[in-house]
Structures are given as structure tokens and as C-alpha cells.
C-alpha positions in Angstrom: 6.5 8.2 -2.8 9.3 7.9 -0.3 8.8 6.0 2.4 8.0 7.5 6.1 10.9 6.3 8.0 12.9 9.0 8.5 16.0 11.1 7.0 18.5 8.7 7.1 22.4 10.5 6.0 24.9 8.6 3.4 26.6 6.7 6.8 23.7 4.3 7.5 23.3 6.9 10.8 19.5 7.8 11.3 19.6 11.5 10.9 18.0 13.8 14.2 14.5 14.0 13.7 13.2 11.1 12.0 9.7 10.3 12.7 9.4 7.7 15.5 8.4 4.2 14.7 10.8 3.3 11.8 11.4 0.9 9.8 12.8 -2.8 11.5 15.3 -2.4 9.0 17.0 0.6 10.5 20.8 0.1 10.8 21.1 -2.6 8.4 24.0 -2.1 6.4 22.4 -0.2 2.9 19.7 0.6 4.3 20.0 4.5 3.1 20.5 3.3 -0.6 16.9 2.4 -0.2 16.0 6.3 -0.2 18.2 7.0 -3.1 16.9 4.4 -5.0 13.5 5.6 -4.4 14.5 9.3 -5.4 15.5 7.6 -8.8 12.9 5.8 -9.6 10.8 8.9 -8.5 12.6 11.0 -11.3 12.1 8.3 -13.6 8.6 8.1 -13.1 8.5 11.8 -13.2 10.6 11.8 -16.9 7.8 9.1 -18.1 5.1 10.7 -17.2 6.5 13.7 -19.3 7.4 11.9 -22.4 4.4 10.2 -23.1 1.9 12.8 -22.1 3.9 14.3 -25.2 3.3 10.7 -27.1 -0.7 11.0 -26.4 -0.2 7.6 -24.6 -1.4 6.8 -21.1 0.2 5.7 -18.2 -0.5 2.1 -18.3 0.5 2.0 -22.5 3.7 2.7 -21.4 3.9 0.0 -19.1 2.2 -2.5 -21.2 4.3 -1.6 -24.3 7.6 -1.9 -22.2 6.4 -5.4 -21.5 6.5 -6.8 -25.1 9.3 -4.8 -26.0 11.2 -6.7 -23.3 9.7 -10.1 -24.0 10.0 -9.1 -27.7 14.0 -8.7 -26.7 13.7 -12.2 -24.8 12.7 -13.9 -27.5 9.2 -15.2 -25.7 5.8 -14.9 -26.2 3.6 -12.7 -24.7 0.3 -12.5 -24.4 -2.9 -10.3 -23.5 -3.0 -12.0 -20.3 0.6 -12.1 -19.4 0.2 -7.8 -19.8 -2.9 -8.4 -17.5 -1.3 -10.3 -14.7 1.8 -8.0 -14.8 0.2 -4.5 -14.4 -2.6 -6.4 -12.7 -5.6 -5.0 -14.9 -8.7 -6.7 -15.7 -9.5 -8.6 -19.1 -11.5 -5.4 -19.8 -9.1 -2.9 -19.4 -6.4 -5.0 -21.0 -8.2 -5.5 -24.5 -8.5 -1.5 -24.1 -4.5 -0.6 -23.4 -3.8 -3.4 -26.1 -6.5 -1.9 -28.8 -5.5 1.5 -28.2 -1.5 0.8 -28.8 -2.4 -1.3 -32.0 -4.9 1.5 -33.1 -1.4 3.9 -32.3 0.6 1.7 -34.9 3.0 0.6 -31.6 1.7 -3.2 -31.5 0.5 -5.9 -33.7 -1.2 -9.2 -33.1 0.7 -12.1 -34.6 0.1 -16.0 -34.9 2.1 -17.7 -31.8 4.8 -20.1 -34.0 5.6 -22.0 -31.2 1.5 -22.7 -30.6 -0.2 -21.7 -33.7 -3.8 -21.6 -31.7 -2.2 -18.6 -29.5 -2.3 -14.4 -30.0 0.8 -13.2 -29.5 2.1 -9.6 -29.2 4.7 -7.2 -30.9 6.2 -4.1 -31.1 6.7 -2.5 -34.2 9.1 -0.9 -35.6 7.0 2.6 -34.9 7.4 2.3 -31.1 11.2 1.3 -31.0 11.8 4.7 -33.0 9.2 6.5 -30.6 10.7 4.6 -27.6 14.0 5.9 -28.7 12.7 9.8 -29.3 11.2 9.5 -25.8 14.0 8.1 -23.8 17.0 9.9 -25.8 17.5 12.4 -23.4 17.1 10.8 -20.3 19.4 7.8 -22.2 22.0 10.6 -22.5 22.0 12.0 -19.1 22.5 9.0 -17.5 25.2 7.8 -19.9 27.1 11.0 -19.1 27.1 10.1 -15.4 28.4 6.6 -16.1 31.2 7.7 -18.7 32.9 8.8 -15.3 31.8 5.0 -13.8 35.6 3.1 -13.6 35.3 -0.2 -15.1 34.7 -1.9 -11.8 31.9 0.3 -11.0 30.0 -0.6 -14.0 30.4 -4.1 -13.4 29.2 -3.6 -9.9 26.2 -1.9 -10.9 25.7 -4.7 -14.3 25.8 -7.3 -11.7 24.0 -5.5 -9.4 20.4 -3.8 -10.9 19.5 -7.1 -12.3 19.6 -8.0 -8.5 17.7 -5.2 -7.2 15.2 -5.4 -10.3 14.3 -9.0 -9.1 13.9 -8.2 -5.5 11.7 -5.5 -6.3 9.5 -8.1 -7.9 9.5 -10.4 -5.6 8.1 -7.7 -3.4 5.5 -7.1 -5.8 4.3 -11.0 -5.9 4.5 -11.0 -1.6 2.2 -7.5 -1.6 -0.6 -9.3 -4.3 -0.4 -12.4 -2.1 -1.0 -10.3 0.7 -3.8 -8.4 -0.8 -5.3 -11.8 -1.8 -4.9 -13.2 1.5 -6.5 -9.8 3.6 -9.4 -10.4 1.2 -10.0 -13.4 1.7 -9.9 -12.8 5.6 -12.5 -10.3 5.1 -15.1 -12.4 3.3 -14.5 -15.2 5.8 -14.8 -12.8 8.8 -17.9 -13.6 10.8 -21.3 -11.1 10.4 -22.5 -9.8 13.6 -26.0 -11.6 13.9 -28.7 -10.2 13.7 -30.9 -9.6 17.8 -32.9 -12.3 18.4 -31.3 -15.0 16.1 -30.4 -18.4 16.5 -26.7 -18.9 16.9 -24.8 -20.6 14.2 -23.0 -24.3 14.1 -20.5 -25.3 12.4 
């Protein structure tokens, strides 16, 4: 969903006709790569949505899958409650995502060797090759673009996305604490008492 803050063109310039009431941003230097970085990760979305409709897997398999193929990668343990916290889904709902992708042959559960009494998770070999069916065209678009990347624009964008990626995420962790914190405002927000009763005290 792209944000409601306007057309803004390639030159930073707000564009005639943006809604009024922007964004506080407006003007900072980049501030128009936000919108193409949107559209991307709007296409992307789009493309996975595709794919594994075509997979018979559902939206948040994808998401939990991705994260023990990239902890798998890492080298670290992950857990059922690590893919819980990240796609923030109850206990419930995670045992169901993780059942359903180990029922699908794409995970198994395997004895933590670092802490034998832990579960850990991993990826089979089944859902790299099915990652790798489901991504391979959207892999080779891309690549085509960047085969006509110099190599200083590579390195720009190597040194770069890592940097985005992570400020996306600490986004992420500001909205939950913010969510937590508008909650918790709204279970401590005084009742209207009822006619005739006794005021409270502290």
C-alpha cells in the first residue's frame, strides 16, 4: 500500500497536487526513493502471492519458511517461538503454519545440538528446490537488470539493502511497541462512572 503523501517526482520536488498534510519528512534528501521502494516491495509481494498460491502454501508459510531458511543460512537456531514473535502469530497459529509445512515435506523438527532439551527447525532439501522453482523467474529478471549495474553500483546497493532491510525492522519493533503501549493506555483509561456512584480514590 503506498503511502498517502503525495506524488513526489525523481528530484525530491513535491509534484502539483499532492494531498495536503504530508509527511514531516517532505524535502528530505531521498525522500522519493521511499515510493520506489514501496512499488518494489509491492511487486514482490504481488510475485509471492502468485508463486505460492501455485505451491498450495499460504501466505504466512511463506513467511515462516523464509525465516528458517535464513537462520538455516546463519547457522542459528530457530525455534517455534522465534517464527511466532517474528510474524507476530499466536502459539496456536504457529504450531498450525509449522505442522502444515512439515506435513508439506518443507520442514523438519530436529534435536537443538547446541541445547539438546530444545526443538529446533529446518528446511529440507524439498523447499530449497521448491524455493528455487518459485523464485527462478523473478531471480532472473532482476539479475538482468543488475548485469547492466557498473561495479560501483552493485557495491552501493550490497552495502546499502542490508541498511534499508534493518531500518525497516527497526520500524517494525517501534510500531509493536507502539501498539503495546496504545493498549495498554486503553485498559488504564478511566470508565465513566456509573450516576449516582461514589467517586473513586486513589
Amino acid at each position: 500500500m503506498q503511502s498517502d503523501e503525495g506524488t513526489i517526482s525523481t528530484s525530491g520536488a513535491t509534484a502539483p497536487g499532492r494531498t495536503p498534510g504530508g509527511s514531516p519528512h517532505q524535502g528530505r534528501r531521498g525522500f522519493d526513493v521511499l515510493f520506489l521502494l514501496q512499488q518494489f516491495s509491492t511487486e514482490a509481494e504481488r510475485y509471492a502471492d502468485q508463486v505460492r498460491r501455485r505451491f498450495g502454501l499460504a501466505h504466512k508459510d511463506v513467511h515462516a519458511l523464509n525465516e528458517v531458511m535464513q537462520a538455516n543460512r546463519a547457522g542459528r537456531p530457530i525455534r517455534a517461538g522465534d517464527i511466532a514473535r517474528r510474524l507476530v502469530l499466536s502459539g496456536s497459529a504457529t504450531t498450525t503454519v509449522i505442522k502444515r509445512l512439515v506435513a508439506a515435506g518443507h520442514l523438519v523438527r530436529a534435536v537443538d545440538p547446541r541445547d539438546r532439551r530444545e526443538i529446533s527447525l529446518q528446511a529440507t532439501e524439498h523447499a530449497y528446490r521448491s524455493g528455487r522453482r518459485m523464485f527462478s523467474a523473478m531471480g532472473e529478471e532482476v539479475l538482468t537488470v543488475l548485469d547492466d549495474c557498473t561495479d560501483e553500483e552493485i557495491e552501493v546497493l550490497r552495502r546499502r539493502l542490508p541498511q534499508l532491510t534493518d531500518a525497516v525492522r527497526r520500524a517494525g519493533r517501534r510500531a509493536g511497541e507502539d501498539r503495546a503501549a496504545d493498549g495498554a493506555a486503553e485498559e488504564g483509561a478511566a470508565t465513566p462512572a456509573e450516576p449516582g456512584a461514589a467517586p473513586r480514590t486513589a
